[in-house]
The first five atom37 places (N, CA, C, CB, O) and aatype in JSON, in Angstrom:
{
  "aatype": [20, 20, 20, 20, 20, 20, 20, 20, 20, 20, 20, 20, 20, 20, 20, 20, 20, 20, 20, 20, 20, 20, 20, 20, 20, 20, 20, 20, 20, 20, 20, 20, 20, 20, 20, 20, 20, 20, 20, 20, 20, 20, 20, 20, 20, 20, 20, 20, 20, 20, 20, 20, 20, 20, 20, 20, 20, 20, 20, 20, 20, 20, 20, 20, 20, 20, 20, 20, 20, 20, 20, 20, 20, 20, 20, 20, 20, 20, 20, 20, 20, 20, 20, 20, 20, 20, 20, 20, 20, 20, 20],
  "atom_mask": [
    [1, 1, 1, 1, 1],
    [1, 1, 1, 1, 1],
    [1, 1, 1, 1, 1],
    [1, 1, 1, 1, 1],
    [1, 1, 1, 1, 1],
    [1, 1, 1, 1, 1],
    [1, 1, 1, 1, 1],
    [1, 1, 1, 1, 1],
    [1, 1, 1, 1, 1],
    [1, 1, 1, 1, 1],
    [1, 1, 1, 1, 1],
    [1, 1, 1, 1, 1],
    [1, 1, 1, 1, 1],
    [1, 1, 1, 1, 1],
    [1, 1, 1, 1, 1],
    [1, 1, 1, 1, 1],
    [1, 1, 1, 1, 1],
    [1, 1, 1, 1, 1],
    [1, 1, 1, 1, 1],
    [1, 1, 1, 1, 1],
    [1, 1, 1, 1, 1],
    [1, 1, 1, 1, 1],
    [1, 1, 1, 1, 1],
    [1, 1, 1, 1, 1],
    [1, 1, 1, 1, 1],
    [1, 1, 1, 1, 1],
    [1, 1, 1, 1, 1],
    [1, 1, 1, 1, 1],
    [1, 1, 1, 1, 1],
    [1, 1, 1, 1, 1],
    [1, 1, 1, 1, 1],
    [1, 1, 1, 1, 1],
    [1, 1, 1, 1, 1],
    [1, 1, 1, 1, 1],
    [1, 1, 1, 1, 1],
    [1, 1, 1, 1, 1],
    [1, 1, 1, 1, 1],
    [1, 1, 1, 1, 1],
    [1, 1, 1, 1, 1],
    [1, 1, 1, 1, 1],
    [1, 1, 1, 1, 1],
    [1, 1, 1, 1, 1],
    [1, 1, 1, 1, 1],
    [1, 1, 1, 1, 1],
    [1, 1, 1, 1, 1],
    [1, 1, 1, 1, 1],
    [1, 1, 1, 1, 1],
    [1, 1, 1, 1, 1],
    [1, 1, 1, 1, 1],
    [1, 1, 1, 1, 1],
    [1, 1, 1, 1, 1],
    [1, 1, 1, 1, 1],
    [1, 1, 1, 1, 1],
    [1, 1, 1, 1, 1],
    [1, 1, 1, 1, 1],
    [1, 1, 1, 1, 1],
    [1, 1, 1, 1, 1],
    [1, 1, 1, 1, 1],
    [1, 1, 1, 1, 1],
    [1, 1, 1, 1, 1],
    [1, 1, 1, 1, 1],
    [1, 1, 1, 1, 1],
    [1, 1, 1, 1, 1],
    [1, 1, 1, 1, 1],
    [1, 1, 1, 1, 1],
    [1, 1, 1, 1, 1],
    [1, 1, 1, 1, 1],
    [1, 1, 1, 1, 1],
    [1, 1, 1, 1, 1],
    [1, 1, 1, 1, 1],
    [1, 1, 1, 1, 1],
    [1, 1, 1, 1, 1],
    [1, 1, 1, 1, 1],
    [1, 1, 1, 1, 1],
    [1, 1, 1, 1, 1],
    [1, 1, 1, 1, 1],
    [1, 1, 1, 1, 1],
    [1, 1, 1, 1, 1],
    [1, 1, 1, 1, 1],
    [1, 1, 1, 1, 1],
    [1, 1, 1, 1, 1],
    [1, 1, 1, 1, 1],
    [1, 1, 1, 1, 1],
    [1, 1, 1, 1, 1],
    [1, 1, 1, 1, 1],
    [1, 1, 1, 1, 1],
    [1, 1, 1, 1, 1],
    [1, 1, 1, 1, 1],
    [1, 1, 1, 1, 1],
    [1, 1, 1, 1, 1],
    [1, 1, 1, 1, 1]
  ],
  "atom_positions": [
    [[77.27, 19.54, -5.6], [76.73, 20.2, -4.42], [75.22, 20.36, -4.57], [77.41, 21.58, -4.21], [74.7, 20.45, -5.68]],
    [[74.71, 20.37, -3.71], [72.88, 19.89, -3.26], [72.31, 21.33, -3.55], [72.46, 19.29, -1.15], [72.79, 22.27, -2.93]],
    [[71.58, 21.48, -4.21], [70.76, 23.23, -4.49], [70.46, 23.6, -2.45], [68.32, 22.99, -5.87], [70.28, 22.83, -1.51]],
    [[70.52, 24.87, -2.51], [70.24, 25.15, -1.83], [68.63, 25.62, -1.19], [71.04, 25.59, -1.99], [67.59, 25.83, -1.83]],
    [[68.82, 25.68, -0.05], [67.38, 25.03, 0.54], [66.74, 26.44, 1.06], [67.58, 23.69, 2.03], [67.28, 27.31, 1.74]],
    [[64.82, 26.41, 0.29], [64.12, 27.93, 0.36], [63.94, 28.64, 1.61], [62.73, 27.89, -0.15], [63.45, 27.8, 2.37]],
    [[64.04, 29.55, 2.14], [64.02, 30.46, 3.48], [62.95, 29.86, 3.69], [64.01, 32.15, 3.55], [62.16, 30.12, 2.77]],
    [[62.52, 29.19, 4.44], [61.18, 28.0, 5.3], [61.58, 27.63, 6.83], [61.08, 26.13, 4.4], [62.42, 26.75, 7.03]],
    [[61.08, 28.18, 7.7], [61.56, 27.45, 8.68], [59.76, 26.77, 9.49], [62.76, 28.66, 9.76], [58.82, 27.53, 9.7]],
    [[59.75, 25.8, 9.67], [58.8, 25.16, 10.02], [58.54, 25.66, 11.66], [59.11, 23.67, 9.72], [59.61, 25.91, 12.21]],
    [[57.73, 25.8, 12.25], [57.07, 26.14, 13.7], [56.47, 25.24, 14.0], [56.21, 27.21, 13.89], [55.41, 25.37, 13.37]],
    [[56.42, 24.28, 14.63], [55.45, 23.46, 15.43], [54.94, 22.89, 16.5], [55.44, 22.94, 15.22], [55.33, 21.88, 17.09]],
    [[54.02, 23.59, 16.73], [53.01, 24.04, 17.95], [52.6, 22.45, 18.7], [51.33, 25.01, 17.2], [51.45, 22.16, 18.39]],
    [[53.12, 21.62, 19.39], [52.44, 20.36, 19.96], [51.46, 20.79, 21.09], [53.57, 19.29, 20.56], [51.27, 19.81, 21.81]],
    [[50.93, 21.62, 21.42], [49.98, 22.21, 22.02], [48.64, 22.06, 21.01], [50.45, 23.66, 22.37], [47.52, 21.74, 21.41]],
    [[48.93, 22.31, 19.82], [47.97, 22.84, 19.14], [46.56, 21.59, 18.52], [48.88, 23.6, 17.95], [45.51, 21.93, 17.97]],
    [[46.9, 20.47, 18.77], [45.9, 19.64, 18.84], [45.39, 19.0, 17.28], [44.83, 20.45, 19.6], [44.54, 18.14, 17.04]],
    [[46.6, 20.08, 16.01], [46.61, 19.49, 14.71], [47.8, 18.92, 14.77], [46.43, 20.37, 13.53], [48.74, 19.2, 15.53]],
    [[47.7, 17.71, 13.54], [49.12, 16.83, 13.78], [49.82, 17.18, 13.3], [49.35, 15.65, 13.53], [49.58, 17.95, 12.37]],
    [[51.54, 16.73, 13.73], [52.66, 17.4, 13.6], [52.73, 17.32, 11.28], [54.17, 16.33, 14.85], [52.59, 18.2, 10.43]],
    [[52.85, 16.65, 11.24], [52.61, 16.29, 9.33], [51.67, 17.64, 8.99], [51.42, 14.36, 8.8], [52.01, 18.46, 8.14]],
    [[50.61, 17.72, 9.68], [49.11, 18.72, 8.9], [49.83, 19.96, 9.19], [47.13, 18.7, 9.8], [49.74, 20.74, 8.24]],
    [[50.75, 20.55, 10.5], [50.91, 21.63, 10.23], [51.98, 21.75, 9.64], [50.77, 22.29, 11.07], [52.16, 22.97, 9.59]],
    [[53.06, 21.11, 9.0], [53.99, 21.67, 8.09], [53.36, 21.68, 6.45], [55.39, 20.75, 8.24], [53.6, 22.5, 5.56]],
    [[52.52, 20.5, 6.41], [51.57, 20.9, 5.09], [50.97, 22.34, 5.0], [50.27, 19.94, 5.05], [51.09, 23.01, 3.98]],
    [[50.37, 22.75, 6.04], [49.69, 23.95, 6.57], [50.88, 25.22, 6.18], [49.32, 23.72, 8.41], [50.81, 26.16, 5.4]],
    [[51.66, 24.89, 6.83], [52.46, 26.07, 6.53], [53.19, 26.29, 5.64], [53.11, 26.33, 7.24], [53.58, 27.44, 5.41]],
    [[53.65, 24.91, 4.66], [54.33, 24.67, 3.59], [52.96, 25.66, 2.29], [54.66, 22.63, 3.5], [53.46, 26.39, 1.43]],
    [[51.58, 25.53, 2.33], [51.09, 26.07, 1.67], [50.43, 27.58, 2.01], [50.47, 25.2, 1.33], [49.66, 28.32, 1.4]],
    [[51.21, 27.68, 3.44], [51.09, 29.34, 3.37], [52.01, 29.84, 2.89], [50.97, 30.09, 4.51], [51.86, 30.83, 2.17]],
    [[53.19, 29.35, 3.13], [54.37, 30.11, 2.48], [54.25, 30.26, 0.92], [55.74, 29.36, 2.8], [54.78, 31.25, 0.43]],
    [[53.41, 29.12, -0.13], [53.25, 28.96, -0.66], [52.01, 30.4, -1.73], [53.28, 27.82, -0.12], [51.94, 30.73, -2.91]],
    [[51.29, 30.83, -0.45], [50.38, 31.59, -0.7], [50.95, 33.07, -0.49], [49.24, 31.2, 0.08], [50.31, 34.03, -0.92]],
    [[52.14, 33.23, 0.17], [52.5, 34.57, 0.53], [53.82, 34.56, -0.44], [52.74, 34.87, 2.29], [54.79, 35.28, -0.19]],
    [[53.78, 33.92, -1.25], [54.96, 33.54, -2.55], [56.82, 33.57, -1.66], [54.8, 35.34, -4.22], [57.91, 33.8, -2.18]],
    [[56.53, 33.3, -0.42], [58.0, 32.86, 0.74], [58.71, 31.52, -0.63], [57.19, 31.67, 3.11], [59.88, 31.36, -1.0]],
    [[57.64, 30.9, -1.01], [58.06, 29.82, -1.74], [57.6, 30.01, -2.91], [57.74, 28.62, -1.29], [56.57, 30.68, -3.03]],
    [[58.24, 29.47, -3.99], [58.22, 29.78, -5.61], [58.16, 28.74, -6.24], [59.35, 30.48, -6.21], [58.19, 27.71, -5.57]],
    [[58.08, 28.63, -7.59], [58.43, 27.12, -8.23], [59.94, 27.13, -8.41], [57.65, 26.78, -9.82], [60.57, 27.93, -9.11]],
    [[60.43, 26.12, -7.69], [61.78, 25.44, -8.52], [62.4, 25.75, -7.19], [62.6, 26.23, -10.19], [63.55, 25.32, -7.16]],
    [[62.09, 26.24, -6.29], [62.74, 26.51, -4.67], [62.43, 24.87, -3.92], [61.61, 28.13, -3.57], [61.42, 24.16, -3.93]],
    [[63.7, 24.68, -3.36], [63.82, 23.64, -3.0], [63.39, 23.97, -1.31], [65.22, 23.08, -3.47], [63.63, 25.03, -0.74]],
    [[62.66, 22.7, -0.68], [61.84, 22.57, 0.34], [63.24, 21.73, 1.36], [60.2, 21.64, -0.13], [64.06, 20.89, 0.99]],
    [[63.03, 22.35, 2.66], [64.23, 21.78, 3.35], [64.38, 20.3, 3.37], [64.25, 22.22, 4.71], [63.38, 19.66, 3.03]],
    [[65.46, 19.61, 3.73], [64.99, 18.45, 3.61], [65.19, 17.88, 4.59], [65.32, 17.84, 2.73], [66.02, 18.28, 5.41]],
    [[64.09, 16.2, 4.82], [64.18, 15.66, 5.69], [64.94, 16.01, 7.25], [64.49, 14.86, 5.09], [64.4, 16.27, 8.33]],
    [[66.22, 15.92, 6.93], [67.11, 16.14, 8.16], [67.36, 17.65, 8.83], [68.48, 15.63, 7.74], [67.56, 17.9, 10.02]],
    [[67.29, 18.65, 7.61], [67.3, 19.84, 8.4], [65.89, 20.13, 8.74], [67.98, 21.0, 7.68], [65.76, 21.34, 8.94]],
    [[64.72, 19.45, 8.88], [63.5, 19.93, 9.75], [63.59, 19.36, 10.63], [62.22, 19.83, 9.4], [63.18, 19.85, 11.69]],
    [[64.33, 17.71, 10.6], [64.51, 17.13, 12.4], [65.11, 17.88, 13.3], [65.38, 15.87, 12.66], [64.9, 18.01, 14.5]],
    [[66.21, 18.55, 12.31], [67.09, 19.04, 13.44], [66.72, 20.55, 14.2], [68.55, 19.13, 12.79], [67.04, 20.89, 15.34]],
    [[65.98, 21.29, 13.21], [64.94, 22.53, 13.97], [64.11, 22.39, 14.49], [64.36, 23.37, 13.44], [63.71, 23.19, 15.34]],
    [[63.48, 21.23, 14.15], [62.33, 21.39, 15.59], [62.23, 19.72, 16.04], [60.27, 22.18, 15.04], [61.11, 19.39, 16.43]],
    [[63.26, 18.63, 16.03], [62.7, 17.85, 16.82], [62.02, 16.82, 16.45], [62.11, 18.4, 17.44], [61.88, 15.87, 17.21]],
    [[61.56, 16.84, 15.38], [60.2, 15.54, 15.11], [61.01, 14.25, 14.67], [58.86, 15.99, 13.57], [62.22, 14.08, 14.83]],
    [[60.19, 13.46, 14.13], [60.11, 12.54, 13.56], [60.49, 12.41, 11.91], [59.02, 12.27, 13.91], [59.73, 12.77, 11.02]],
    [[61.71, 11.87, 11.72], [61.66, 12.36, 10.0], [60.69, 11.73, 8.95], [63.1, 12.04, 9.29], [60.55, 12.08, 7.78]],
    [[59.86, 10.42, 9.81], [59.23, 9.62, 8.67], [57.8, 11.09, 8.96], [58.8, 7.31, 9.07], [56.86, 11.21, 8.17]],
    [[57.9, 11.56, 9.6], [56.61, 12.83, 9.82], [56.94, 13.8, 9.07], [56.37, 13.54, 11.32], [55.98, 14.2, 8.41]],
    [[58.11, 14.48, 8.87], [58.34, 14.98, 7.44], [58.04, 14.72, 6.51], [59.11, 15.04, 7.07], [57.27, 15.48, 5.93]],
    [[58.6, 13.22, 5.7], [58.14, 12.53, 4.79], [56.7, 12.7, 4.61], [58.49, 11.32, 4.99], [56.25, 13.59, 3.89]],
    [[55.88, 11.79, 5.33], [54.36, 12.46, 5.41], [54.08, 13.35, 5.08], [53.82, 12.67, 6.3], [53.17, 13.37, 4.25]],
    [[54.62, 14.48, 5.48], [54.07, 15.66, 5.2], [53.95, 15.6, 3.63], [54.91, 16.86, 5.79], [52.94, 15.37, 2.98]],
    [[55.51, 15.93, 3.08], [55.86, 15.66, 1.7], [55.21, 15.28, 1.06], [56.62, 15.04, 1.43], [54.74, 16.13, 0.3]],
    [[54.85, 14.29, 0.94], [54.09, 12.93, 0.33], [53.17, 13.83, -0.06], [53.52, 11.52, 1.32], [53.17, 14.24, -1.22]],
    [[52.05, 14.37, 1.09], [50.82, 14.9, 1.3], [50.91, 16.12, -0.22], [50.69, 15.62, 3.14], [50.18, 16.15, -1.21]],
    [[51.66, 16.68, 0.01], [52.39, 18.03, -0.49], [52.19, 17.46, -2.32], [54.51, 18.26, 0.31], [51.53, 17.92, -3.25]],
    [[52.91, 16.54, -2.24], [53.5, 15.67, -3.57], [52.33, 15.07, -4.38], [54.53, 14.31, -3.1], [52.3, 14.9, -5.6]],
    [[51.17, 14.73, -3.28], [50.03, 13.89, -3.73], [48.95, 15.49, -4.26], [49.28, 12.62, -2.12], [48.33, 15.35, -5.31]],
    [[48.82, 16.69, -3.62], [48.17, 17.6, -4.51], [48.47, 18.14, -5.3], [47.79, 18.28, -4.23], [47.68, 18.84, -5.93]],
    [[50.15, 17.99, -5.67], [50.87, 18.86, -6.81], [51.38, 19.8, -6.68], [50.33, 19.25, -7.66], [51.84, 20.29, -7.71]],
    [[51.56, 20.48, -5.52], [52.47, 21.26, -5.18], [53.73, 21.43, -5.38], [52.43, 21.26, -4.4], [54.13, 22.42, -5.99]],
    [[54.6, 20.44, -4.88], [55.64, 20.02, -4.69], [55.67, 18.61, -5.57], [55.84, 20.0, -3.27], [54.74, 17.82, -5.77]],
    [[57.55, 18.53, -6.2], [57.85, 16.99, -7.06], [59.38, 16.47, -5.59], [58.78, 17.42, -9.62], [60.21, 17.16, -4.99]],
    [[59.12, 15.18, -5.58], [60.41, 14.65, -5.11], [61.53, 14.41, -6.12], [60.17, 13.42, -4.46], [61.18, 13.54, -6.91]],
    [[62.75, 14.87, -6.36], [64.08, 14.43, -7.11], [64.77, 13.66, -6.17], [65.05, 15.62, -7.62], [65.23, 13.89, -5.05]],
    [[64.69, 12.52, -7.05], [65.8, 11.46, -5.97], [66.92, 12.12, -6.38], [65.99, 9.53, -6.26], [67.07, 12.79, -7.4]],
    [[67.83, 11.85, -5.33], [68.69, 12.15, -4.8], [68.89, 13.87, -5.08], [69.64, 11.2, -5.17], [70.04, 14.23, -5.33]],
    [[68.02, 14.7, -5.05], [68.22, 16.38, -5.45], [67.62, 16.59, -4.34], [67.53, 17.21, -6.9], [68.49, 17.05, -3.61]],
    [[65.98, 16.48, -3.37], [65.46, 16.78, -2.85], [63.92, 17.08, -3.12], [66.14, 17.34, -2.58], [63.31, 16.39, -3.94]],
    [[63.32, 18.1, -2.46], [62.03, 17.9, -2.61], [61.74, 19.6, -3.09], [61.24, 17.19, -1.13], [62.12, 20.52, -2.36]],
    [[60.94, 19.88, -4.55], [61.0, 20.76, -4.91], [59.43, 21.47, -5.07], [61.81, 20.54, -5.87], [58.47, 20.69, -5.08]],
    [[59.22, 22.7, -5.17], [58.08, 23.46, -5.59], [57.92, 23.46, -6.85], [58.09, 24.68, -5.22], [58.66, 23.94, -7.72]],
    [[56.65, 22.76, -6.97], [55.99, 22.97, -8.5], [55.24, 23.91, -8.44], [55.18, 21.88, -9.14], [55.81, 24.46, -9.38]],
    [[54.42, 24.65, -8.17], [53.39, 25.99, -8.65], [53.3, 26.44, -6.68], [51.2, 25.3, -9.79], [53.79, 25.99, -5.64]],
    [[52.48, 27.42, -7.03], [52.69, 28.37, -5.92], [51.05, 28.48, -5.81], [53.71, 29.92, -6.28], [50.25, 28.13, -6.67]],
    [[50.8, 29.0, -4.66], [49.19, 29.1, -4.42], [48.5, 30.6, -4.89], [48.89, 28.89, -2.65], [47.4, 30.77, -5.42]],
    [[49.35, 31.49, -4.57], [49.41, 33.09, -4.67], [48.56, 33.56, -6.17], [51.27, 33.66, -4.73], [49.0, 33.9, -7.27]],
    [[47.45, 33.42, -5.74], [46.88, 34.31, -6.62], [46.45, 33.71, -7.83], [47.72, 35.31, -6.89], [46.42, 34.35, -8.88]],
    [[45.95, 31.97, -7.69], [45.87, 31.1, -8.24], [44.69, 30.8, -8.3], [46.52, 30.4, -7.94], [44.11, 30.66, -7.22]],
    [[44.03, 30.61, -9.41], [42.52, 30.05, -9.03], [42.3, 28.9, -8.71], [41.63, 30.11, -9.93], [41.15, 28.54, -8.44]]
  ]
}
């Protein structure tokens, strides 16, 4: 059975004129900063963010990636996509 997935629910504003990828990065590292997210808390995946708000899953991915490429977050194949360090109070 798949770890279960961190209290995150993504919001995204298509009004807002930043792209759909920048604001789940955006909010993936606020949650990050208000410690919502921890290390070793697993990040929803792919399919349960299509299905809350709608997007594009390769725009998830993106996001991820983004997430994955500053070190935030590691991908586990086949586990999901996880929190490596937290922003909260971090120099």
């Amino acid at each position: 059975m798949a770890p279960e997935s961190a209290a995150v629910e993504f919001r995204i504003d298509r009004r807002s004129g930043v792209a759909t990828y920048l604001q789940i990065v955006q909010q993936t590292k606020q949650a990050l900063r208000l410690g919502v997210l921890e290390p070793g808390d697993r990040l929803p995946t792919a399919r349960e963010v299509v299905e809350a708000t709608a997007i594009n899953p390769n725009t998830v991915l993106k996001a991820y990636r983004e997430l994955e490429r500053e070190g935030l977050v590691e991908a586990r194949r086949g586990l999901g996509t996880f929190v490596r360090r937290t922003l909260g109070g971090a120099p």
